[in-house]
DOBAGU-507517 format. One record per residue (C-alpha): residue in three letters; residue number from 0; chain; x, y, z. Coordinates in pm, whole numbers. Example, Ala and Ser with C-alpha at 12.3 -4.5 7.8 and 13.67 -1.06 7.14 Angstrom:
<rs>
code, pos, unit, c1, c2, c3
Ala, 0, A, 1230, -450, 780 $
Ser, 1, A, 1367, -106, 714 $
</rs>
This chain:
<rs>
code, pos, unit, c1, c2, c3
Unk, 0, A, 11270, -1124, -11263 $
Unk, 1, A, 11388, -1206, -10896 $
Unk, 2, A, 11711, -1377, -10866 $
Unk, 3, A, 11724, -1629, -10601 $
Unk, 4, A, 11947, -1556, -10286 $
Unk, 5, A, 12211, -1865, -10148 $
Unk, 6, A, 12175, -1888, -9809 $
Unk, 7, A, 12510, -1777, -9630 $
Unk, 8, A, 12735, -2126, -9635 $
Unk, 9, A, 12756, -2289, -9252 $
Unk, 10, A, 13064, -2208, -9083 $
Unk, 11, A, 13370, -2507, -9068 $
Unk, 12, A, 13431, -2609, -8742 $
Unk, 13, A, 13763, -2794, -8674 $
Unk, 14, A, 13803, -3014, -8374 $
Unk, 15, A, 14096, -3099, -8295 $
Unk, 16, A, 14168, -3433, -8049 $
Unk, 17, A, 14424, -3636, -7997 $
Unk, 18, A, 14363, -3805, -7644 $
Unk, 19, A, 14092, -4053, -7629 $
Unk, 20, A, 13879, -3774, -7399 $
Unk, 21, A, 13478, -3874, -7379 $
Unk, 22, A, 13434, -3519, -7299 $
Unk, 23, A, 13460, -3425, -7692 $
Unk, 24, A, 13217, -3678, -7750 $
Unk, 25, A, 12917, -3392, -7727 $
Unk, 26, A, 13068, -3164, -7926 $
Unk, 27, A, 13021, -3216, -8246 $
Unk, 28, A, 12606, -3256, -8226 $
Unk, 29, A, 12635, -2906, -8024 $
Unk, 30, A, 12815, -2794, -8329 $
Unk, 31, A, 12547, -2939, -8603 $
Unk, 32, A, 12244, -2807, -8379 $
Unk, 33, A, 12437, -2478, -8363 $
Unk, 34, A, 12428, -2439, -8727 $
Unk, 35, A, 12766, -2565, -8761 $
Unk, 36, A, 12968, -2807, -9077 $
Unk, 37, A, 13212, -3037, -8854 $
Unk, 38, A, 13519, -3176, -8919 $
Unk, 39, A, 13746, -3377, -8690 $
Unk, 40, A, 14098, -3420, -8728 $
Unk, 41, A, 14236, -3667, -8498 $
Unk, 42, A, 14376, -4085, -8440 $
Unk, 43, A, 14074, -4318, -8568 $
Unk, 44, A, 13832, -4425, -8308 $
Unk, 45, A, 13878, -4078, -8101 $
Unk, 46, A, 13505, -4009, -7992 $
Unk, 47, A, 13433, -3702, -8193 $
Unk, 48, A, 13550, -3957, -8512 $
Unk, 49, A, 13264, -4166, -8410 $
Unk, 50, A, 12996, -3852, -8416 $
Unk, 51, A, 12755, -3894, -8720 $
Unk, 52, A, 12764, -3549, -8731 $
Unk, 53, A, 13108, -3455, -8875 $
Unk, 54, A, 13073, -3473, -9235 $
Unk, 55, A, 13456, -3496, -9278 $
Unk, 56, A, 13695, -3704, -9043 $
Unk, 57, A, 14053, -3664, -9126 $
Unk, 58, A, 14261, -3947, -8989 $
Unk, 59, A, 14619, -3844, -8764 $
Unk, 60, A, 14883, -4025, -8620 $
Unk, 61, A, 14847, -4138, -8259 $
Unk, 62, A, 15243, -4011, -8203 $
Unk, 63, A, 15261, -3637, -8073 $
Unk, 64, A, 15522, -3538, -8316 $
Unk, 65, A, 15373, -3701, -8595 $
Unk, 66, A, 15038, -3562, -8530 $
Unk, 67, A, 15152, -3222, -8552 $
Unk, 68, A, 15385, -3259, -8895 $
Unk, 69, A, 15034, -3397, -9027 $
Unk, 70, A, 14800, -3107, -8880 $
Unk, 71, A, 15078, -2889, -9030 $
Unk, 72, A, 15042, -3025, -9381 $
Unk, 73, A, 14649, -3066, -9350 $
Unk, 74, A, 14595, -2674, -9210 $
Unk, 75, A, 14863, -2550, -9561 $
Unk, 76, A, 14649, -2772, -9796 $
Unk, 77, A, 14297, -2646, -9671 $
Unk, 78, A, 14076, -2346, -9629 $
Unk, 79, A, 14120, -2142, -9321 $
Unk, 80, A, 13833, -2312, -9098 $
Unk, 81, A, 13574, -2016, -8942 $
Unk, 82, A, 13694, -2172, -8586 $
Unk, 83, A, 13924, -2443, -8393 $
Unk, 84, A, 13872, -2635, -8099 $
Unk, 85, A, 14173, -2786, -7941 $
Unk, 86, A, 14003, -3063, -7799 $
Unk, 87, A, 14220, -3203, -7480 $
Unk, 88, A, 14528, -3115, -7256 $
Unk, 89, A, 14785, -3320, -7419 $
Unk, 90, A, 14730, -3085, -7737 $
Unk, 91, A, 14778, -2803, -7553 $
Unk, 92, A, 15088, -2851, -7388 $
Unk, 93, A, 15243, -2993, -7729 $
Unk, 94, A, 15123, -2651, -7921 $
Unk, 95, A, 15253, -2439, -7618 $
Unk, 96, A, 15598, -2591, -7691 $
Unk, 97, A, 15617, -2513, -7999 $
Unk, 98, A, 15434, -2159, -7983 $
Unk, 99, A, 15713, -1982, -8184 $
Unk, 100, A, 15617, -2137, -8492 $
Unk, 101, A, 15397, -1937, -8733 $
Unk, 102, A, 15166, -2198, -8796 $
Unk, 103, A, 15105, -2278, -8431 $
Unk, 104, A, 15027, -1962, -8313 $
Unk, 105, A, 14702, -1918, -8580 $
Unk, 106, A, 14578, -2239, -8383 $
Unk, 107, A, 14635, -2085, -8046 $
Unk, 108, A, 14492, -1751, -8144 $
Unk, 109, A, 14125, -1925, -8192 $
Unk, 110, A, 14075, -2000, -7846 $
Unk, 111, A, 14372, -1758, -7646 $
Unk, 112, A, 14593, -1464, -7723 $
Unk, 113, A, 14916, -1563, -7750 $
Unk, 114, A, 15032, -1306, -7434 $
Unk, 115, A, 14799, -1545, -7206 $
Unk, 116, A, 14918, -1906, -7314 $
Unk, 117, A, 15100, -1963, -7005 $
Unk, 118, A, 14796, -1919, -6792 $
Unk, 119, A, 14642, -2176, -7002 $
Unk, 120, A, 14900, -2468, -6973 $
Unk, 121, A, 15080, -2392, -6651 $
Unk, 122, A, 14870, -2452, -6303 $
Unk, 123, A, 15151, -2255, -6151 $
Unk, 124, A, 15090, -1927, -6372 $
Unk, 125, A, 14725, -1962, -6335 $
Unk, 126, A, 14714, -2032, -5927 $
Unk, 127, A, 14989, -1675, -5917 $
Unk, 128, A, 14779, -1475, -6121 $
Unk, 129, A, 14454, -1572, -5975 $
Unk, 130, A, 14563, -1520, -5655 $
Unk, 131, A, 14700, -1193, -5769 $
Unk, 132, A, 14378, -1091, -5890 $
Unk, 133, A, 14149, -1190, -5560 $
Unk, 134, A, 14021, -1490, -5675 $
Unk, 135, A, 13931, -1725, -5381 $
Unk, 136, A, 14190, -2019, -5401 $
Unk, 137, A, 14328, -2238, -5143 $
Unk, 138, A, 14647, -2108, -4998 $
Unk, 139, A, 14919, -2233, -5144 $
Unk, 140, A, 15296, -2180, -5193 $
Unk, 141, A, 15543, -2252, -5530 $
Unk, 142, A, 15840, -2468, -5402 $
Unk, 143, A, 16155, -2554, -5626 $
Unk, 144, A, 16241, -2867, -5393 $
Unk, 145, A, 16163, -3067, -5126 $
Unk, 146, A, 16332, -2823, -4801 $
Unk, 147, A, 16044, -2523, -4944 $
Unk, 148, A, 15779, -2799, -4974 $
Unk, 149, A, 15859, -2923, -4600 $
Unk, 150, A, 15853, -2540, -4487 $
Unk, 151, A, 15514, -2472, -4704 $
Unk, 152, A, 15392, -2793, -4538 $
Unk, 153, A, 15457, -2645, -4201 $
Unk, 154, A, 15283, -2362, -4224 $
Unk, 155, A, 14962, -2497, -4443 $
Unk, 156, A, 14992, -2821, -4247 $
Unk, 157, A, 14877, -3142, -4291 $
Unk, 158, A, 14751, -3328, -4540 $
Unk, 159, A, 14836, -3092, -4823 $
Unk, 160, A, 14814, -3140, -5207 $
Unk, 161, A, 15079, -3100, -5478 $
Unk, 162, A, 15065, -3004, -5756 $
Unk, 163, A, 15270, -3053, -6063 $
Unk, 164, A, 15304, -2758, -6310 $
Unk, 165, A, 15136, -2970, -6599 $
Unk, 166, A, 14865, -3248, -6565 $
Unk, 167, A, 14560, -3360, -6639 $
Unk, 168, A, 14271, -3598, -6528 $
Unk, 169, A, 14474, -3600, -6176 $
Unk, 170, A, 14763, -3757, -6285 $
Unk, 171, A, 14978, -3473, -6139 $
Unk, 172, A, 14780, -3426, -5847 $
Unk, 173, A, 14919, -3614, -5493 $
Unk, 174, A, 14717, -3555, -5151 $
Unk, 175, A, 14985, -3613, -4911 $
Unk, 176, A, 14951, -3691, -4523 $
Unk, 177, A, 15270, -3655, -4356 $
Unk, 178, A, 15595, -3514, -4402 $
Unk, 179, A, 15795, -3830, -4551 $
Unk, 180, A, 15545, -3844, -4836 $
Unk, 181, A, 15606, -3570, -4895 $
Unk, 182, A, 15984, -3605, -4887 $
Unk, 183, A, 15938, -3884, -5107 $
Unk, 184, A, 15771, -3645, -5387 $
Unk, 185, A, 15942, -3587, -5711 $
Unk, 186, A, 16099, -3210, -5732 $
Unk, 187, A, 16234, -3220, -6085 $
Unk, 188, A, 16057, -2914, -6103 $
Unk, 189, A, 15867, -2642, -5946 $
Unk, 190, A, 15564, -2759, -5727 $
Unk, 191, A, 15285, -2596, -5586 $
Unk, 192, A, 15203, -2729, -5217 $
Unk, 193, A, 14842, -2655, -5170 $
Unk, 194, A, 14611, -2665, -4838 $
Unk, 195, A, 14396, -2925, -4838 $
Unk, 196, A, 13996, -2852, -4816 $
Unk, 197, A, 13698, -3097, -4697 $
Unk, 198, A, 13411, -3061, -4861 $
Unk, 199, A, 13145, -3096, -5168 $
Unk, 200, A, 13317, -3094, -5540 $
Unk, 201, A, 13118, -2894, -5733 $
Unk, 202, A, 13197, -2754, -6118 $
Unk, 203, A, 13072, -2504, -6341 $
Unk, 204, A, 13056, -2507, -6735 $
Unk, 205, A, 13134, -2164, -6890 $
Unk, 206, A, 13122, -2044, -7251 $
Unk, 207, A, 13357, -1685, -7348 $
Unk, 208, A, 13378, -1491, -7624 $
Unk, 209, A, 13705, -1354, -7652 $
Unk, 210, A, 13714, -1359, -7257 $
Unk, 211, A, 13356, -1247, -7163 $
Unk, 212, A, 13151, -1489, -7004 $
Unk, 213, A, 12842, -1561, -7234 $
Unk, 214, A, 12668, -1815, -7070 $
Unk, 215, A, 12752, -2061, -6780 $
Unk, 216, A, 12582, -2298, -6521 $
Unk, 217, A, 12688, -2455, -6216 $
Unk, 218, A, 12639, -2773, -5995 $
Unk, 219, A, 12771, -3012, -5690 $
Unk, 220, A, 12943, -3340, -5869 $
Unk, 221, A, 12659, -3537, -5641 $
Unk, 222, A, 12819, -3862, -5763 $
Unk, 223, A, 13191, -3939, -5976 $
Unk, 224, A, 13310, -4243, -6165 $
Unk, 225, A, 13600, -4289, -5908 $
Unk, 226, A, 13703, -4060, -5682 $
Unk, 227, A, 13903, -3799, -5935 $
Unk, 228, A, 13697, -3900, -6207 $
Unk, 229, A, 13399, -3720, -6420 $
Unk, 230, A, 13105, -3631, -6291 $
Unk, 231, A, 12847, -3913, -6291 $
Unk, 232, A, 12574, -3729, -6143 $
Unk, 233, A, 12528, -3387, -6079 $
Unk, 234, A, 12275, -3176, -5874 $
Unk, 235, A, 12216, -2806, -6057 $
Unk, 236, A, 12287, -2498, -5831 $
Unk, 237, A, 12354, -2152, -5862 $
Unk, 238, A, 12672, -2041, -5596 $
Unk, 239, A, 12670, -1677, -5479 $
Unk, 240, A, 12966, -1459, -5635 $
Unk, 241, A, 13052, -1767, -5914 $
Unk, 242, A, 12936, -1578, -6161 $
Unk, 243, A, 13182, -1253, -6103 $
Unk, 244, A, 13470, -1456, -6061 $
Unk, 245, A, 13409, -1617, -6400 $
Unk, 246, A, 13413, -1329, -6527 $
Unk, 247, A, 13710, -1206, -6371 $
Unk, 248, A, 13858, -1553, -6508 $
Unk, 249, A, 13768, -1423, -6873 $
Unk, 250, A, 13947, -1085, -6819 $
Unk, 251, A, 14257, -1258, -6691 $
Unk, 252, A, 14253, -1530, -7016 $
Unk, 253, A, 14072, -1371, -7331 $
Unk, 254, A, 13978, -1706, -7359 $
Unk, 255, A, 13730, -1799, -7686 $
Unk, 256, A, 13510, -2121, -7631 $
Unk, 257, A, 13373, -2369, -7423 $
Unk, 258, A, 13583, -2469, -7081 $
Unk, 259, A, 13482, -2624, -6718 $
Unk, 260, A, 13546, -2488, -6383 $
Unk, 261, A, 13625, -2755, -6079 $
Unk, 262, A, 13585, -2630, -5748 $
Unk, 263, A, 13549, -2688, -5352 $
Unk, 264, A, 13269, -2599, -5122 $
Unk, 265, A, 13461, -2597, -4778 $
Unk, 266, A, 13248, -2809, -4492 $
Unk, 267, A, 13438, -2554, -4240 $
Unk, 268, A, 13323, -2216, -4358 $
Unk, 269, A, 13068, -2256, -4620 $
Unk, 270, A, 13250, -2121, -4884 $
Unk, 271, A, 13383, -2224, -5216 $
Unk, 272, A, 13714, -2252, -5382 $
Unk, 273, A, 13860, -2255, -5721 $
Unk, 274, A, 14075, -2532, -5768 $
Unk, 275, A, 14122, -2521, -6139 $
Unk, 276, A, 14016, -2434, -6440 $
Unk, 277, A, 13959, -2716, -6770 $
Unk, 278, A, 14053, -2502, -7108 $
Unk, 279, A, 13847, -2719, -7300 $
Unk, 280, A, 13521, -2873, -7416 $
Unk, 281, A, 13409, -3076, -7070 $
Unk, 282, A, 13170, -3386, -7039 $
Unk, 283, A, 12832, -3208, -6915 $
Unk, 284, A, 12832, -2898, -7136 $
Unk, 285, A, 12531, -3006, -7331 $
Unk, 286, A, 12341, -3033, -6983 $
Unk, 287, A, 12306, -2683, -6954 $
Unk, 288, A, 11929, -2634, -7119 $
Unk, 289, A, 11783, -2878, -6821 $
Unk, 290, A, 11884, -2586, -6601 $
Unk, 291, A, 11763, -2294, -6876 $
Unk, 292, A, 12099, -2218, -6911 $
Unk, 293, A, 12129, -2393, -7330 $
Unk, 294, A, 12495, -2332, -7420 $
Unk, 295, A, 12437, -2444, -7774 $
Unk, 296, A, 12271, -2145, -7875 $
Unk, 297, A, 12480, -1907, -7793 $
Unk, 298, A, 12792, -2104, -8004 $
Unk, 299, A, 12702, -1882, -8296 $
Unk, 300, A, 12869, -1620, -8101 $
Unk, 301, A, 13230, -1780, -8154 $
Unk, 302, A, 13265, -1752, -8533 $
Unk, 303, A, 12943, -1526, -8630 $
Unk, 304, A, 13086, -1192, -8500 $
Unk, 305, A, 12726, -1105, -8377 $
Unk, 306, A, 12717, -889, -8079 $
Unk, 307, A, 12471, -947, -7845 $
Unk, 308, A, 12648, -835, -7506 $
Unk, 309, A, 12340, -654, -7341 $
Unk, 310, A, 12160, -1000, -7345 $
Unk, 311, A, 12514, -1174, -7133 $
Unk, 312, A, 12582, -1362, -6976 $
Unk, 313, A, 12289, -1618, -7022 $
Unk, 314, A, 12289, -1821, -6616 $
Unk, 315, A, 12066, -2098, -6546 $
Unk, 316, A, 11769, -2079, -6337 $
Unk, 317, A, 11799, -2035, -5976 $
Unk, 318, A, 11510, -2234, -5908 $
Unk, 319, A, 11630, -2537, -6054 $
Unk, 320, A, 11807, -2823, -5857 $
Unk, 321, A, 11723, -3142, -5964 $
Unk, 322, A, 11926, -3473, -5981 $
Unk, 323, A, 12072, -3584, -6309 $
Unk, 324, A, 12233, -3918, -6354 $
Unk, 325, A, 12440, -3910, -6665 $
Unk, 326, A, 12511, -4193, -6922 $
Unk, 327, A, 12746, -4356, -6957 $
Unk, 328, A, 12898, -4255, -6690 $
Unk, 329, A, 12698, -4325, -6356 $
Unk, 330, A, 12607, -4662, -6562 $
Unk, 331, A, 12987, -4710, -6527 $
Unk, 332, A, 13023, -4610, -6222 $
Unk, 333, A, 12745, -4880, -6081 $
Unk, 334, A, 12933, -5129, -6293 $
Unk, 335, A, 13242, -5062, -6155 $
Unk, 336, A, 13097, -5014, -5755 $
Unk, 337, A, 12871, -5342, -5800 $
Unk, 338, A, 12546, -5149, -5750 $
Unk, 339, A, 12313, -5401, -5898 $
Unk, 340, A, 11962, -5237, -5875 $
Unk, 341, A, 12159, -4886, -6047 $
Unk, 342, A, 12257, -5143, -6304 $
Unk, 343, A, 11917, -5304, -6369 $
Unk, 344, A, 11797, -4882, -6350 $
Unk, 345, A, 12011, -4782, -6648 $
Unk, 346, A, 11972, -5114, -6854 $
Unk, 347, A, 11572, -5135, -6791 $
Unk, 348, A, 11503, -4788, -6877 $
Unk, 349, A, 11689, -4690, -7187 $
Unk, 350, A, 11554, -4367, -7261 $
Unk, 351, A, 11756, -4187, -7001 $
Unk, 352, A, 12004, -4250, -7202 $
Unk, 353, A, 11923, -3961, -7411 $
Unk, 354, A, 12176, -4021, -7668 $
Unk, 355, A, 12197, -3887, -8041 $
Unk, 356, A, 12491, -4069, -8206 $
Unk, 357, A, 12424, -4431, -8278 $
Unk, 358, A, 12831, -4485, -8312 $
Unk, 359, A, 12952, -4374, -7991 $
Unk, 360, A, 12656, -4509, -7828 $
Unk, 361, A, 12798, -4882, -7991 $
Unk, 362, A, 13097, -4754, -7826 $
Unk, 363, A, 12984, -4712, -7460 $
Unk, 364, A, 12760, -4991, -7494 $
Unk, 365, A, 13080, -5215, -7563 $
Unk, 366, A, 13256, -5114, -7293 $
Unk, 367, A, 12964, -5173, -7032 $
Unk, 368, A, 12937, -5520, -7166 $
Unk, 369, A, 13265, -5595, -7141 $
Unk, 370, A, 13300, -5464, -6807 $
Unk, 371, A, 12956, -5638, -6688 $
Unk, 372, A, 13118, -5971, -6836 $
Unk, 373, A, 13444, -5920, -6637 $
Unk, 374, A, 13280, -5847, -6315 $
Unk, 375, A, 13073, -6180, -6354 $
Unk, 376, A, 13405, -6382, -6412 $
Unk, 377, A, 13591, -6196, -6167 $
Unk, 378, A, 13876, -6061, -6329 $
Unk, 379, A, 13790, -5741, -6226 $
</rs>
């Protein structure tokens, strides 16, 4: 008599979030399709707790400090999870303080090596080291106060961007024009000073394994929800040379997951720049199958162990470079810009919504009505 065989148990996937980021809000039907059990751990109403697909949600504090005493305490009580995603920038810069602890450092050491945590959290360590390595950057110089800045400024001239050492969303980004804002800049601590580029914005979404590029695809941010904001619509196209740098990017990291890649196309010279580099799960990484480049299959390569490196990395197709308007976002956007017929586009023709998860869906939907209402009462 045969004895029946139990299928091998799906592997636990831990998100972990703790800013309000949409760009999480994908993840966790990737995850499912991928084969994946999901659990969140993060504040209630964070958009992966919204995600019918995580069949456990464990509830944190919205305080930093008491976040981590109750991810502490959660991670002793429970199994080890098969892999971790720390879900936004915030997290990241609270876990790299406290990197000594034990406890920390087995969260770290699912997405980095400990030896290359600095190039993850500080944009100084990343823009030296790429630079170091030949990556094409815009010039820049490190300046510890506002005399070095001035010089820098000089000799990159004007306008020039700073930089502070830790940011996100542009918060710690300035584009400055002339030499008193820029002696008006805060220099509590080091800056980088940064020439300024004209051109097209264009970003790339990248999965590694242990810092080989597995699969990426590329495309011009053809339209943003405000002018440092996400991507709204994007036009798919494959840049000559991205691919090698990414790579290069993965040698210099060992980084293990899903990140996003913002850079410049210069109007002046044709070329493109790296500007930065997004350590974490970004808004249009489940776009990549309309470009035959499906991320989403190859996350069984982040927790299975399965080697398929003579099939890497998996690019999209050359050939494709259509126009994709992405919801909610460009639906925002028109909100926000008072583009009426864009408006009457997305609400007229719901399926381009192409959305999966009836909860944050309720989510988005509530915020478009409530900034549709404004904008007729004109408190916006």
């Amino acid at each position: 008599m045969l004895s029946a065989v139990s299928a091998p148990a799906a592997p636990r996937i831990l998100i972990l979030s703790h800013a309000c980021w949409e760009g999480l809000s994908r993840l966790p039907a990737m995850l499912h399709a991928a084969g994946a059990r999901v659990e969140v751990f993060g504040p209630a109403g964070n958009y992966p707790s919204l995600s019918r697909f995580a069949t456990a949600k464990h509830t944190a504090p919205q305080a930093m400090e008491s976040y981590l005493q109750a991810l502490q305490e959660f991670l002793s009580q429970s199994a080890a999870p098969d892999w971790i995603v720390i879900g936004d920038d915030t997290l990241w810069y609270a876990l790299a303080e406290r990197r000594e602890q034990q406890w920390v450092q087995a969260i770290i050491q699912h997405a980095v090596p400990l030896s290359s945590l600095d190039f993850i959290v500080s944009k100084i360590v990343f823009s030296e080291k790429c630079q170091a390595a030949g990556i094409r950057m815009p010039a820049f110089k490190v300046c510890g106060n506002a005399a070095e800045a001035q010089q820098a400024a000089t000799e990159l001239g004007f306008p020039v961007v700073l930089k502070e050492a830790q940011g996100f969303a542009g918060l710690s980004v300035q584009i400055l024009h002339t030499p008193e804002s820029l002696a008006a800049a805060d220099f509590s601590g080091p800056r980088i000073v940064q020439a300024f580029i004209r051109g097209k914005t264009l970003s790339a979404c990248a999965l590694y394994r242990h810092g080989e590029l597995a699969g990426m695809f590329s495309y011009y941010r053809s339209r943003t929800w405000g002018s440092l904001g996400p991507s709204a619509a994007i036009r798919f196209k494959v840049f000559e040379g991205l691919t090698e740098m990414a790579q290069k990017l993965g040698q210099l990291s060992g980084f293990h997951g899903l990140c996003g890649l913002d850079l410049i196309e210069s109007e002046e010279d044709g070329q493109w720049y790296l500007l930065e580099q997004n350590f974490r799960p970004t808004l249009t990484m489940d776009a990549g199958h309309l470009a035959g480049a499906d991320l989403t299959g190859l996350l069984p390569l982040l927790w299975s162990g399965n080697s398929q490196s003579d099939n890497l990395p998996r690019l999209q197709n050359p050939a494709c470079g259509q126009l994709e308007a992405l919801f909610p976002q460009d639906f925002f956007r028109a909100i926000d810009e008072r583009r009426r017929l864009q408006i009457a586009g997305w609400l007229l023709r719901p399926w381009r919504w192409r959305w999966q998860e009836p909860g944050i869906m309720a989510l988005n939907l509530r915020i478009a009505m409530r900034k549709l209402f404004n904008r007729q009462h004109g408190t916006i």
